[in-house]
KEBA-515016 format. One line per field, with one value per residue (C-alpha): y negated, z negated, x; residue number from 0. Coordinates in nm, 3 decimals, padded with zeros to 5 digits. Last residue first. Layout:
REM residues N
Y = Y/...
Z = Z/...
X = X/...
nr = NUM/...
This chain:
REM residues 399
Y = 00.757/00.871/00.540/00.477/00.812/00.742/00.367/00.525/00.783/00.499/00.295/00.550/00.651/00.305/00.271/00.570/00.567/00.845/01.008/01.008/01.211/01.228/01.425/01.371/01.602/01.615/01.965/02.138/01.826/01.539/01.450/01.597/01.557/01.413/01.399/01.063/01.072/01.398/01.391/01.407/01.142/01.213/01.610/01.525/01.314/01.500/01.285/01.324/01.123/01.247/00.920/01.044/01.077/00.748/00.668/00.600/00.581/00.263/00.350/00.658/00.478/00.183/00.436/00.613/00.364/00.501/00.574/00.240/00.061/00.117/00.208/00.496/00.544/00.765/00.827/01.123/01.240/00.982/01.014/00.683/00.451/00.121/00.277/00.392/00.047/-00.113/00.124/00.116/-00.294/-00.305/-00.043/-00.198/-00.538/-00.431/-00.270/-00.565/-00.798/-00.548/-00.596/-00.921/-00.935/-00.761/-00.946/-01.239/-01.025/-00.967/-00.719/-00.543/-00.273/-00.511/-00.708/-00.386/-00.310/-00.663/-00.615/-00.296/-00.441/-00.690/-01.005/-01.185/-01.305/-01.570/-01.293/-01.512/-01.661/-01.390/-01.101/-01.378/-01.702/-01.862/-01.772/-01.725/-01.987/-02.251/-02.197/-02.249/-02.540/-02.672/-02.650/-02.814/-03.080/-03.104/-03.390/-03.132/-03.208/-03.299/-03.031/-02.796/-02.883/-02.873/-02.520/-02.415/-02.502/-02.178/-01.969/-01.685/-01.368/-01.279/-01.537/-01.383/-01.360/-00.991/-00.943/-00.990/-00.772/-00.964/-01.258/-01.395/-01.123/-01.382/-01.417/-01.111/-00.921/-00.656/-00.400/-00.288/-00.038/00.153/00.466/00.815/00.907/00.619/00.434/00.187/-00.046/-00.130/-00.394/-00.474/-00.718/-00.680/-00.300/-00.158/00.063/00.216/00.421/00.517/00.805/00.929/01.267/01.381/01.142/01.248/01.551/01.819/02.033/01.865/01.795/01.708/01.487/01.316/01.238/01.137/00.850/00.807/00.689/00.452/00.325/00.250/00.099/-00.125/-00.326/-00.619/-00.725/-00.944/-01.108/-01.421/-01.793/-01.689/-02.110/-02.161/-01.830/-01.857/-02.166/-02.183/-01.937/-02.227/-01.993/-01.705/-01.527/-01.233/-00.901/-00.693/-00.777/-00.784/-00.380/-00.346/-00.148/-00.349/-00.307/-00.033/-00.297/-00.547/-00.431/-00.442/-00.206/-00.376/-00.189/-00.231/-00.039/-00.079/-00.219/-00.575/-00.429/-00.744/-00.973/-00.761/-00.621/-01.005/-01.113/-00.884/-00.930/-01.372/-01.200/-01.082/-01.418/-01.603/-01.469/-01.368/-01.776/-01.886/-01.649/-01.779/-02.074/-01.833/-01.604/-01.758/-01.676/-01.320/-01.331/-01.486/-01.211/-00.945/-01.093/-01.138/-00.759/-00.580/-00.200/-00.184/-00.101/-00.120/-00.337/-00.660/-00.989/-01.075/-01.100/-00.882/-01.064/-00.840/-00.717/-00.440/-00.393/-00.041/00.013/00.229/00.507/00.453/00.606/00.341/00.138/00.360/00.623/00.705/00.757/00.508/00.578/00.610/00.433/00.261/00.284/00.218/-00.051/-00.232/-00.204/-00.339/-00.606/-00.732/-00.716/-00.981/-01.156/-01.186/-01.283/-01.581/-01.704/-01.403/-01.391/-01.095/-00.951/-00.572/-00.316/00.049/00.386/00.696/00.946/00.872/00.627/00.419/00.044/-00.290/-00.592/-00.917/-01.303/-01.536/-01.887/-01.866/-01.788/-01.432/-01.386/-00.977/-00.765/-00.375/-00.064/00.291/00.551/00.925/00.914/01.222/01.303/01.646/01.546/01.186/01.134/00.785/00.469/00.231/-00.153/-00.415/-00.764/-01.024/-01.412/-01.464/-01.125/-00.860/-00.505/-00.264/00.094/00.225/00.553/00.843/01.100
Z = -00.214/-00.513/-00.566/-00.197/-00.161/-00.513/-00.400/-00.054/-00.195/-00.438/-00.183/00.025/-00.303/-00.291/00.018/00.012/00.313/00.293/00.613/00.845/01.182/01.559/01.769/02.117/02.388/02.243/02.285/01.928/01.806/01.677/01.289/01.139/00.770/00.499/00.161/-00.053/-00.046/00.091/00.494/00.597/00.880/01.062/01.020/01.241/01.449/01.574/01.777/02.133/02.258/02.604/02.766/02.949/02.630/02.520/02.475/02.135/01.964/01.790/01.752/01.548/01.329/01.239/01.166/00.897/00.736/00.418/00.544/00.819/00.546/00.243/00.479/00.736/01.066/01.261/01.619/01.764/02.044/02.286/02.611/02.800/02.485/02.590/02.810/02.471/02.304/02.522/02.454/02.042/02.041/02.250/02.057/01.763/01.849/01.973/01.639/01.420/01.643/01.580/01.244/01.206/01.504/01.222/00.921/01.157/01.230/00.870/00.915/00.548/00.673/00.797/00.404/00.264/00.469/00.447/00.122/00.118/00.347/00.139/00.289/00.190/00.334/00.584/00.875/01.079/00.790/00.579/00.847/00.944/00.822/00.487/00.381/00.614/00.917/00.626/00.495/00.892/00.906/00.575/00.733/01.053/00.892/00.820/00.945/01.009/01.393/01.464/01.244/01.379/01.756/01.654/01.512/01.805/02.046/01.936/02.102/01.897/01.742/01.351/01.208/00.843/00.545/00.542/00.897/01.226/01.433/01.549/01.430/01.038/00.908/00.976/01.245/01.420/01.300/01.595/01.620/01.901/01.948/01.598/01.595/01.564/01.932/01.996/01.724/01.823/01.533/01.444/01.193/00.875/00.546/00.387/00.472/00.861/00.894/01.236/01.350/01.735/01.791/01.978/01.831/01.895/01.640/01.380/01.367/01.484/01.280/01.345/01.076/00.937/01.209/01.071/00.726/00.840/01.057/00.766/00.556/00.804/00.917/00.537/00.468/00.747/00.661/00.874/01.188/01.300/01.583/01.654/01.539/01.460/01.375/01.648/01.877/01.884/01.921/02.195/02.367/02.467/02.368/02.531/02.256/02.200/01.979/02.267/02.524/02.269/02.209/01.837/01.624/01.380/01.315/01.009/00.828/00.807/00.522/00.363/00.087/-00.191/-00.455/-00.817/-01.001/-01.379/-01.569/-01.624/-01.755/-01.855/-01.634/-01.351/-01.431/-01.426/-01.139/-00.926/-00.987/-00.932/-00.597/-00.493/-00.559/-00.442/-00.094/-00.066/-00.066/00.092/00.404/00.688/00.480/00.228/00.412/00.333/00.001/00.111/00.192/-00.122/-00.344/-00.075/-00.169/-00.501/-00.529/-00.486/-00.313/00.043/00.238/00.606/00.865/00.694/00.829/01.140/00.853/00.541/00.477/00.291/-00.031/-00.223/-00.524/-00.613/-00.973/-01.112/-01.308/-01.581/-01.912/-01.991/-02.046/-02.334/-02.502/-02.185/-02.102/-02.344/-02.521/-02.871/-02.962/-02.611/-02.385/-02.059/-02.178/-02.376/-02.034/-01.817/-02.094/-02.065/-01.683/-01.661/-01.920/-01.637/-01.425/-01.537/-01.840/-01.871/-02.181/-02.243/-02.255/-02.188/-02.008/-01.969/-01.793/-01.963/-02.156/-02.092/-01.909/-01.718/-01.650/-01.633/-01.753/-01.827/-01.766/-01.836/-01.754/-01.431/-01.491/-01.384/-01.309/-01.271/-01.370/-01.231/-01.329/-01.352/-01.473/-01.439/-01.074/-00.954/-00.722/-00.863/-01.001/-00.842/-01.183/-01.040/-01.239/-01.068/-01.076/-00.957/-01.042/-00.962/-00.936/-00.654/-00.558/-00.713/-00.614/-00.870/-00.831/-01.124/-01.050/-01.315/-01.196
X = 01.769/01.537/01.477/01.336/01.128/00.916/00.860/00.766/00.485/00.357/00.260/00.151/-00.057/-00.179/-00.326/-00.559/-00.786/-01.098/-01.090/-01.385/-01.244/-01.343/-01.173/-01.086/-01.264/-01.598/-01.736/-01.733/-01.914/-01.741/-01.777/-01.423/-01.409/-01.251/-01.429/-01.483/-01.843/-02.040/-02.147/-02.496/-02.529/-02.220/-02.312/-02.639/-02.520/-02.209/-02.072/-01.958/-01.635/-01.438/-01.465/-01.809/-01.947/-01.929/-02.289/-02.259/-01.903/-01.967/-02.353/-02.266/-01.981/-02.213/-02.468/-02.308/-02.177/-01.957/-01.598/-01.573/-01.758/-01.534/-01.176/-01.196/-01.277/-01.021/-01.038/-00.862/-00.629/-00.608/-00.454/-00.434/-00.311/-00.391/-00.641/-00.794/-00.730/-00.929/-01.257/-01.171/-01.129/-01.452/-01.686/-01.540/-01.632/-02.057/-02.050/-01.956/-02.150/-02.463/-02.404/-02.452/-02.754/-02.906/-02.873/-02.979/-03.299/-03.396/-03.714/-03.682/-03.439/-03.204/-03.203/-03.116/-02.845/-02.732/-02.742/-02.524/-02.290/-02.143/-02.064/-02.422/-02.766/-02.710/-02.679/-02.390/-02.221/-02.187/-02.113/-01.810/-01.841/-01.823/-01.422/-01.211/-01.355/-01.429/-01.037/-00.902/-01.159/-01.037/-00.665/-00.793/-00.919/-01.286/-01.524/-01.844/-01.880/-01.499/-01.372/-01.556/-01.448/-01.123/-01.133/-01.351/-01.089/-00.904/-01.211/-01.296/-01.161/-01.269/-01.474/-01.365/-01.616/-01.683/-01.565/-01.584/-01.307/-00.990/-00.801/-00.829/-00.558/-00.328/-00.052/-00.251/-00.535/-00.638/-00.350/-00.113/00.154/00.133/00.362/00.259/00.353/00.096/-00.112/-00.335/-00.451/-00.819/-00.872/-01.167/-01.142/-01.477/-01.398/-01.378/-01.012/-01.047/-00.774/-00.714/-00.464/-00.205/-00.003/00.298/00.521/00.284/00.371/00.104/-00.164/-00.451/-00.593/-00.185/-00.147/-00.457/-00.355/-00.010/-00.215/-00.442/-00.174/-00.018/-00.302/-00.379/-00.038/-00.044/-00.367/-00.197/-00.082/00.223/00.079/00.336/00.393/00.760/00.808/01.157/01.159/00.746/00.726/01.026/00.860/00.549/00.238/00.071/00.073/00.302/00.259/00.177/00.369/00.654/00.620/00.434/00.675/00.680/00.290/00.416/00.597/00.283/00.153/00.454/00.579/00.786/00.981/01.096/01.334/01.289/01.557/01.441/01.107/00.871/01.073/01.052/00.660/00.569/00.778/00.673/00.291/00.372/00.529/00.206/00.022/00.223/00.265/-00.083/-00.188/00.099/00.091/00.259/00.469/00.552/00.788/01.082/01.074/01.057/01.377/01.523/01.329/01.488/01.851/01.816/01.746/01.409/01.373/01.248/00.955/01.022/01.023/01.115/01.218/00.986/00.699/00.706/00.353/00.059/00.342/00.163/00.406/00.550/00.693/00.964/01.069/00.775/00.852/01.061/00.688/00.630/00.400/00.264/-00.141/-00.307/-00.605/-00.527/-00.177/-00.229/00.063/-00.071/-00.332/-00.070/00.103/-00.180/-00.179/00.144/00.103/-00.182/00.006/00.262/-00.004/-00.122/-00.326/-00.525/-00.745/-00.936/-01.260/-01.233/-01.416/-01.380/-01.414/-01.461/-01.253/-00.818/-00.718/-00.987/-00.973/-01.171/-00.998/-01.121/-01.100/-01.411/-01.284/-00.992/-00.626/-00.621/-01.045/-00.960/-00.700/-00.793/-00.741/-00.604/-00.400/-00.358/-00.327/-00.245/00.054/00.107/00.492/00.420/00.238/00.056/-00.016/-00.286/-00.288/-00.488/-00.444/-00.665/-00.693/-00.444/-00.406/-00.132/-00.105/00.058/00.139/00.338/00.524/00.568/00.821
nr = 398/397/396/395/394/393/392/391/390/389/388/387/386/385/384/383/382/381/380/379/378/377/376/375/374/373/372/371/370/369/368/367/366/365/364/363/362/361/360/359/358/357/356/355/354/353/352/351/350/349/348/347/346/345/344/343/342/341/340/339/338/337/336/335/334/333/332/331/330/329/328/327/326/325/324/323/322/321/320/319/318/317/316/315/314/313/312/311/310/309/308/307/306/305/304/303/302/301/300/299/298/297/296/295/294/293/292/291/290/289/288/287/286/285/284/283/282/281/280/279/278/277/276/275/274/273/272/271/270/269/268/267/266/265/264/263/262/261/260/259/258/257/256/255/254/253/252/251/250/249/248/247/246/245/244/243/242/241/240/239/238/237/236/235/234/233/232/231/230/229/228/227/226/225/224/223/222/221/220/219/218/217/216/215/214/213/212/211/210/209/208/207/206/205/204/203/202/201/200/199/198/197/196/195/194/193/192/191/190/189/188/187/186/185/184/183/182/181/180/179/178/177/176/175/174/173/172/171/170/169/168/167/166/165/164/163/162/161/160/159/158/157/156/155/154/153/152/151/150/149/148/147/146/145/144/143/142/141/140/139/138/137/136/135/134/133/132/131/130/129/128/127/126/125/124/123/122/121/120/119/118/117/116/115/114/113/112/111/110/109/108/107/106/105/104/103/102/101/100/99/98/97/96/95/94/93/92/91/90/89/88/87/86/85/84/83/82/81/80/79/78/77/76/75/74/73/72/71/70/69/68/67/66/65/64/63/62/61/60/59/58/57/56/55/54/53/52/51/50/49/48/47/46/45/44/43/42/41/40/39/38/37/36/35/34/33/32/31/30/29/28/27/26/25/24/23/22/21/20/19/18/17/16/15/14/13/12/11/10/9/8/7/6/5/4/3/2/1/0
């Protein structure tokens, strides 16, 4: 069975093509500047990765040329698009509607059409990648998986604010959580480390990239996350605020003459690790710039820290017994210090690092980086989103 995994942004399109057989990816690559000047593909099929100047319009040329890619005389993979048995799209909003991934009808596209309004910007995007690959293969199953289906679970005292009810009952201004399908993954990841279902196991996962959350996971299901309407609440991010006092937003706007939408936008996109160290969202220049005296860069990542530490200490008498922590995600799988400090000094919780193997570990393994001692384990597992993607499109159409 080959499955396409496709997950559309509003100026990208990534895409990976997966023999579920072995559950290899034998495809992929990734759309980007989709109706902007200076368009182009990068991908790998078969020999070495490449790079492509092309012209993409929208995103349904986007997809035209993923499959030209796909079924290349000399470098594609398949010889045609019928040899895919269906497609899974990255949806970010399934909001109060969907739990669950589920396969597309009228009914589902009408759904999610009223979803818009809480994430326009992800919402158009990812359905513009539907509607490519649907009108480009009409008789190809496609499926959605929702990165908020897995923070369903959430118990109401969790997922409330302390709004008037009626907001809540009339606009579903509520936490709804995000990065889903990479708790998800490394939750079955972890059950299998240590040998347990996933419905016996209570764990703490840390996903830390330019877009970073922590979710509580008890008896394998999630009971509270950081983002909340929009993946704007929580930890500091790339670009994101993360939490802060909702008067700032009118304060802002007061002081720099914004509305409150171009506040909202300002607070996404130019704060965060960039606004606060001055120097840039990724963490390898901030790295860089911390090692050559930057004290902004610093007190950056320090915030980071100092926010994990809390969200991970709250969430562990959220949970009472924990049985692992999970860091995972670019940063959360590649910073060796952030994940020391985060846990430092926690020994009398039942957390002891392993400095020496934390420092030392190989890219892209899983491994286990508390000592023989520490009472809940620690793990760095590498997340892979789109092979749960691909896992539940493969489970739904063979339903």
């Amino acid at each position: 069975m080959k499955i396409l995994v496709i997950n559309a942004g509003s100026s990208s399109l990534k895409f990976q093509l997966f023999n579920m057989d072995n559950e290899k990816v034998i495809a992929k690559g990734n759309c980007e500047k989709i109706g902007l000047d200076g368009s182009f593909i990068g991908y790998k099929t078969i020999g070495d990765k490449k790079e492509i100047a092309v012209k993409l319009p929208n995103h349904k040329v986007a997809v035209e040329n993923v499959f030209k890619i796909l079924t290349d005389e000399k470098e594609g993979v398949i010889k045609d698009v019928s040899e895919i048995d269906a497609v899974g799209h990255r949806f970010v909003q399934g909001g109060w509607i969907f739990d669950r991934s589920v396969i597309f009808d009228k009914e589902v596209v009408e759904k999610l059409n009223q979803l818009t309004d809480l994430s326009p910007l992800h919402a158009h995007a990812n359905m513009a990648g539907y509607l490519g690959c649907a009108e480009l293969m009409p008789n190809t199953p496609q499926v959605a998986v929702f990165d908020t289906s897995f923070h369903a679970t959430m118990p109401a005292k969790a997922y409330m604010y302390g709004i008037k009810y009626e907001d809540y009952e009339n606009y579903h201004v509520r936490k709804y959580g995000f990065h889903g399908t990479s708790h998800r993954y490394v939750l079955g990841e972890t059950a299998k480390l240590l040998g347990k279902d996933a419905k016996d196991i209570n764990i703490i996962t840390v996903h830390l990239g330019n877009g970073s959350s922590i979710t509580a996971i008890k008896n394998g299901k999630s009971v509270d996350t950081t983002m909340g309407l929009t993946p704007l609440e929580g930890l500091i991010m790339g670009t994101r605020s993360g939490d802060l006092d909702p008067t700032v937003v009118s304060y802002l706007g007061n002081k720099k003459n914004m509305s409150a939408d171009e506040v909202v936008n300002y607070l996404n996109k130019q704060c965060g690790i960039l606004g606060v160290s001055g120097v840039s969202s990724d963490m390898r220049e901030l790295n860089n710039a911390i090692v050559n005296g930057n004290a902004r860069a610093r007190l950056a990542l320090d915030m980071l820290i100092y926010r994990v530490k809390k969200y991970i200490g709250s969430y562990m008498a959220v949970l009472g017994k924990v049985d692992a922590i999970v860091f995972t995600g670019g940063i959360g799988e590649n910073q060796e210090d952030l994940r020391e400090e985060a846990l430092a000094n926690m020994e009398m919780y039942g957390i002891e690092i392993d400095i020496e193997k934390n420092n030392n570990l190989p890219r892209g393994t899983t491994e286990e980086i508390s000592t023989k001692n520490s009472k809940i384990k620690v793990f760095r597992i590498p997340t892979d989103e789109e092979l749960l993607i691909a896992r539940d499109t493969a489970q739904l159409i063979s339903k």
